[in-house]
C-alpha positions in Angstrom: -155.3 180.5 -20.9 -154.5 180.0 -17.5 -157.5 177.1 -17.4 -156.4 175.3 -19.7 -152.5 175.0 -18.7 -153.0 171.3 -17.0 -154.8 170.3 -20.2 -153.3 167.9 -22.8 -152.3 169.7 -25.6 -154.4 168.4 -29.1 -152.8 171.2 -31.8 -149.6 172.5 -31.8 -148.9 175.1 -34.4 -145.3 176.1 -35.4 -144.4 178.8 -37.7 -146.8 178.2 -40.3 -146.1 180.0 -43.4 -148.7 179.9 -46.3 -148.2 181.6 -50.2 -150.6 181.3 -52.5 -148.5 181.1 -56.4 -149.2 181.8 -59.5 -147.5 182.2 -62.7 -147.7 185.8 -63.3 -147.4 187.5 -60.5 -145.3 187.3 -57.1 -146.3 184.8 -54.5 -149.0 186.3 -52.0 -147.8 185.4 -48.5 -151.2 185.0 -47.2 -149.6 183.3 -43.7 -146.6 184.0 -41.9 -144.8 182.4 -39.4 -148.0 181.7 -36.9 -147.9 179.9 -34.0 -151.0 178.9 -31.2 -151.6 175.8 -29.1 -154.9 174.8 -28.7 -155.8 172.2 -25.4 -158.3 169.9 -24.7 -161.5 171.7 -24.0 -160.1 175.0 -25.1 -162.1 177.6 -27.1 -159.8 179.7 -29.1 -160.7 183.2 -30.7 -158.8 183.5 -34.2 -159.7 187.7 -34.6 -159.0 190.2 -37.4 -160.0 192.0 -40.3 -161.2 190.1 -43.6 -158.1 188.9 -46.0 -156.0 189.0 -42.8 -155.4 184.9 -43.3 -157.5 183.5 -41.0 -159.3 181.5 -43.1 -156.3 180.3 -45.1 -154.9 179.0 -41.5 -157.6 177.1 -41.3 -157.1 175.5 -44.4 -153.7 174.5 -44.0 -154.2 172.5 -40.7 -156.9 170.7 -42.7 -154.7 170.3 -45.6 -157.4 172.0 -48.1 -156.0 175.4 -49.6 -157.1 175.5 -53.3 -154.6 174.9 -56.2 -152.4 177.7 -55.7 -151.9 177.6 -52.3 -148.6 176.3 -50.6 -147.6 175.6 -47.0 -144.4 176.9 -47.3 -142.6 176.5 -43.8 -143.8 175.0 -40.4 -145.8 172.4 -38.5 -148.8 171.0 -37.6 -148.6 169.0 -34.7 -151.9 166.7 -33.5 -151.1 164.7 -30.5 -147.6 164.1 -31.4 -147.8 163.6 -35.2 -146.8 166.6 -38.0 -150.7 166.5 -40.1 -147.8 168.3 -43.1 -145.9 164.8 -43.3 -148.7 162.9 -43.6 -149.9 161.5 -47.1 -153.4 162.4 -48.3 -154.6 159.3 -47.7 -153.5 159.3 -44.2 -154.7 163.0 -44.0 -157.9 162.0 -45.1 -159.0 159.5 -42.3 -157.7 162.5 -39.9 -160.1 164.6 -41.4 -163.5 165.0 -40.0 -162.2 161.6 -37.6 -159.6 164.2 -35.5 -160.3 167.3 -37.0 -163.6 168.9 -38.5 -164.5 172.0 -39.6 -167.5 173.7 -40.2 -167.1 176.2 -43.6 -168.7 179.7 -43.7 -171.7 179.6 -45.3 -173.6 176.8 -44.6 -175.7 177.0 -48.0 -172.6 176.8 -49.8 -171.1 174.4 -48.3 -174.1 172.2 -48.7 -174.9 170.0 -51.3 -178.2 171.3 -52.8 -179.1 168.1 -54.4 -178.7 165.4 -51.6 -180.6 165.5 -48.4 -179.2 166.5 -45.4 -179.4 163.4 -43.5 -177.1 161.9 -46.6 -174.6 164.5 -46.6 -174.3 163.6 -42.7 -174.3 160.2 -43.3 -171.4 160.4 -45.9 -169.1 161.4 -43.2 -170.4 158.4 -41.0 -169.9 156.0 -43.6 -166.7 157.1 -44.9 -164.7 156.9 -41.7 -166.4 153.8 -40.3 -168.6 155.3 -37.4 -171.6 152.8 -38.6 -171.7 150.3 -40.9 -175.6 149.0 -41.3 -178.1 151.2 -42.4 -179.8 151.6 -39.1 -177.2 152.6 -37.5 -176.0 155.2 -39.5 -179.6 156.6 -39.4 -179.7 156.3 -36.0 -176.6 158.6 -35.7 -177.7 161.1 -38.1 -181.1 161.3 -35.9 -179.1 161.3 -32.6 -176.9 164.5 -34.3 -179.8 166.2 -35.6 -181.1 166.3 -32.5 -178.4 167.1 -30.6 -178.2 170.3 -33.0 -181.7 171.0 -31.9 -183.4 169.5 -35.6 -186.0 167.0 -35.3 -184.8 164.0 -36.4 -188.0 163.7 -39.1 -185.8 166.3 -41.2 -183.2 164.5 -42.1 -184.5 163.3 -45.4 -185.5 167.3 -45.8 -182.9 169.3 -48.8 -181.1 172.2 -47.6 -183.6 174.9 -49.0 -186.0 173.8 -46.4 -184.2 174.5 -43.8 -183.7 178.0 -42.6 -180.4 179.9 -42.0 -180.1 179.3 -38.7 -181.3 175.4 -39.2 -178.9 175.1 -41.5 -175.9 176.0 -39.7 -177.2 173.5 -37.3 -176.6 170.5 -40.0 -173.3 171.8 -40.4 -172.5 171.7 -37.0 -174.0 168.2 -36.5 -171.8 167.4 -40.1 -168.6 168.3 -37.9 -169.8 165.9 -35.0 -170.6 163.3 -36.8 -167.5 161.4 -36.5 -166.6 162.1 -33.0 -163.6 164.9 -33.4 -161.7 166.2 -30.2 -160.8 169.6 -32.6 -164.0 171.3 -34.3 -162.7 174.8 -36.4 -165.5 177.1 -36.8 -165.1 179.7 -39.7 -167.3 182.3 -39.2 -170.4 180.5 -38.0 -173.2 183.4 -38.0 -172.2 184.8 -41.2 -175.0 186.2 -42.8 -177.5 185.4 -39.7 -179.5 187.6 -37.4 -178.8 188.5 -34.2 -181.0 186.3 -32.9 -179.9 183.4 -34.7 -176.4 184.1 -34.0 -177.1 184.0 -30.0 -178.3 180.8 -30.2 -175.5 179.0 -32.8 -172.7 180.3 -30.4 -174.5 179.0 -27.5 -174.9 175.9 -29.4 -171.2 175.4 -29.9 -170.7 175.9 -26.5 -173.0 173.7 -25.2 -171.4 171.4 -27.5 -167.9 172.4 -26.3 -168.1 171.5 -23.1 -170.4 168.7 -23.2 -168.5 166.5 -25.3 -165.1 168.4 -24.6 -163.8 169.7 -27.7 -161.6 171.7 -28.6 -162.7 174.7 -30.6 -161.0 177.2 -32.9 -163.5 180.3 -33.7 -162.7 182.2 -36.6 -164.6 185.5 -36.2 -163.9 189.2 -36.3 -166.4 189.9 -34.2 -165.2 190.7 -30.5 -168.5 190.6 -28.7 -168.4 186.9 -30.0 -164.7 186.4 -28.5 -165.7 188.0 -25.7 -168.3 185.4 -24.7 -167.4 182.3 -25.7 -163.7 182.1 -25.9 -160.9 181.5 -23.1 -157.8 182.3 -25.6 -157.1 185.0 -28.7 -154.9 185.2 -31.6 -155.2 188.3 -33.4 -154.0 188.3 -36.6 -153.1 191.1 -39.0 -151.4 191.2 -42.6 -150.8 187.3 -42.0 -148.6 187.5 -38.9 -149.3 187.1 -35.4 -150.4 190.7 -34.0 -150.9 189.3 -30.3 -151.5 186.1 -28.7 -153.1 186.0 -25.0 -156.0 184.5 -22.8 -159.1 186.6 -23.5 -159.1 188.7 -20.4 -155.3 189.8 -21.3 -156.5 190.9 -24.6 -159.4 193.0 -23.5 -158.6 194.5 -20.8 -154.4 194.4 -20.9 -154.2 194.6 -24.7 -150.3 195.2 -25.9 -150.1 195.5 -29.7 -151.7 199.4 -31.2 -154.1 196.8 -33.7 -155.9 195.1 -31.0 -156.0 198.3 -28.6 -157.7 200.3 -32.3 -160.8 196.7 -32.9 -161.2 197.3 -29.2 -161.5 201.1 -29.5 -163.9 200.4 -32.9 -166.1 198.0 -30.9 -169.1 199.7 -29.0 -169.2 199.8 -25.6 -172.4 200.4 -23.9 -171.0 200.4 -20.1 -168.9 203.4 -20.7 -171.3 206.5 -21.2 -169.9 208.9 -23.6 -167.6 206.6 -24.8 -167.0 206.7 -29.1 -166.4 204.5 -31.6 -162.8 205.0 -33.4 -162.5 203.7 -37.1 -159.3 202.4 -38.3 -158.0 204.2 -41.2 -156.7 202.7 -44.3 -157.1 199.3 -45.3 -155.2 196.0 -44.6 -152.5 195.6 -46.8 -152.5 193.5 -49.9 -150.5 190.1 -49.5 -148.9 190.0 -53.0 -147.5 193.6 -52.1 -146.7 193.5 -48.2 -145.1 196.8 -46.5 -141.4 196.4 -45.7 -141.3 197.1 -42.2 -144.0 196.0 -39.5 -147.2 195.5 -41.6 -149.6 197.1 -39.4 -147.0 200.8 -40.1 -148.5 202.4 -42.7 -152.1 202.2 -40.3 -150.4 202.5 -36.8 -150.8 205.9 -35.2 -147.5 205.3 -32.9 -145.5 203.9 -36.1 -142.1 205.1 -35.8 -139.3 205.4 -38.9 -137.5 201.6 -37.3 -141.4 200.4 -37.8 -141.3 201.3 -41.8 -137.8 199.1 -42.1 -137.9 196.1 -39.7 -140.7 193.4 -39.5 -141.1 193.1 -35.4 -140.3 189.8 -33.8 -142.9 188.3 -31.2 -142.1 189.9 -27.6 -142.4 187.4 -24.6 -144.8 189.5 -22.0 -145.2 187.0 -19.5 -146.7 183.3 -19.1 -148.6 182.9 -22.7 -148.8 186.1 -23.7 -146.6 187.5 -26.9 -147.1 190.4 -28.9 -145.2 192.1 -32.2 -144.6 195.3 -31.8 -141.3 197.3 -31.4 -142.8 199.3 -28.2 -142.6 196.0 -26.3 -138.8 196.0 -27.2 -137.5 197.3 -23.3 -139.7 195.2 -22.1 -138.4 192.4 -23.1 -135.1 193.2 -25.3 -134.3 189.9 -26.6 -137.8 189.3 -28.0 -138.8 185.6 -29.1 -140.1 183.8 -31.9 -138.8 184.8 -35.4 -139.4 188.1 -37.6 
């Protein structure tokens, strides 16, 4: 983090709290309360188990939960303007323009029935990057090929690409209009190893060539470990820990990020074991009382059951939620 502290800030997220609704049944706090900052050039590691709310974070700085999801409390600051007080038309041209993302499951997320140089060139044409023909062709070969796709492809559907060829289009989709912020939601899903090497050198190639800003949504640590300068881990909805990668690996504070690291393999330490994390994240339409990683914690205390913790201030950017940080810093920050 400590890299980036000169740098202008692009995102700044505050206390961003996200239910999803529905008629019959209680609202699902999928989101609570998170805060990061992301700066110019930054790669940032969003970490935790599935249904933990990453994704849904995601979505509500782009303004694209489904139906029954609500941004309930917070902001989303992008160089000086709140994205939540914006209308959707306004929204729209920040979109893909400012802020891109590139959705899990690239064969999803493209259209089977349009070429891939047209689903690039929809973006281009939408927010005004080319006008003429030619020059939107021009750009979609120039981001094909920056992706590592010859440029002869583009008139090529998306079952003719491979996985790994796809992913590329999606990552030349989320270029194509010149973003400083790119969020990356599990971009090797369903790849091989192999495959996934070369995507996440890709982005980072990317990253510091054109100086973006990147949020990686992953919950694999090898992949943090790699390619990203900050980490938020997430757990339950709420902010577990928050702290430059080498903090996080090597001085982690919070019992949940000290148990991934324990369950991730280590093959410089001989002898060493992997530890499994019993008991499953909790469900978000039936959250614990108390501190929400509790009923899972091994050092979970009776006050841990009762009390949600606040975020503890551990020095410079680094804040973790756990009551065993409490005499470290007594007054704590942030909110519950």
């Amino acid at each position: 983090m400590n890299n980036f502290a000169q740098a202008p800030t692009l995102l700044d997220i505050r206390q961003v709290s996200v239910d999803y609704v529905s008629r019959d049944n209680p609202p699902a706090h999928a989101v609570s309360d998170v805060s990061f900052v992301l700066r110019e050039g930054e790669m940032l590691g969003l970490v935790g188990e599935s249904g933990c709310g990453k994704t849904t974070l995601m979505l509500s700085l782009m303004r694209l939960l489904p139906a029954a999801g609500r941004i309930v409390n917070g902001q989303v600051n992008f160089m000086g303007r709140d994205l939540l007080d914006l209308s959707e038309k306004e929204m729209a041209d920040v979109r893909w323009k400012n802020i891109a993302m590139i959705f899990q499951g690239a064969m999803n997320a493209l259209n089977p029935v349009q070429t891939v140089g047209d689903q690039i060139a929809e973006a281009i044409i939408q927010h005004n990057i080319a006008n003429d023909r030619s020059s939107v062709n021009d750009r979609v070969s120039e981001l094909l090929e920056l992706v590592g796709i010859a440029a002869s492809r583009q008139k090529d559907y998306p079952h003719q690409y491979s996985g790994g060829m796809r992913q590329r289009a999606m990552i030349a989709m989320a270029l194509a209009c010149f973003p400083q912020v790119v969020i990356a939601d599990e971009p090797t899903t369903a790849l091989d190893v192999m495959v996934q090497a070369q995507i996440l050198e890709l982005l980072n190639r990317l990253r510091e060539k054109l100086g973006l800003a990147v949020v990686l949504v992953t919950h694999d640590l090898a992949v943090v470990a790699e390619v990203c300068d900050t980490v938020l881990v997430m757990y339950g909805g709420v902010t577990a820990e928050y702290a430059d990668v080498d903090t996080i690996f090597n001085r982690p504070q919070h019992p949940y990020t000290r148990q991934l690291l324990q369950a991730f393999p280590d093959i410089t330490r001989a002898g060493s074991t992997l530890a499994a994390i019993p008991g499953y994240p909790p469900r978000l339409d039936a959250l614990p009382a108390g501190c929400r990683f509790a009923p899972r914690c091994p050092q979970a205390v009776a006050r841990c059951h009762l009390e949600q913790p606040p975020l503890y201030q551990l020095g410079g950017d680094h804040t973790a939620s756990c009551f065993l940080l409490e005499a470290s810093n007594p007054a704590g920050t942030g909110t519950p």
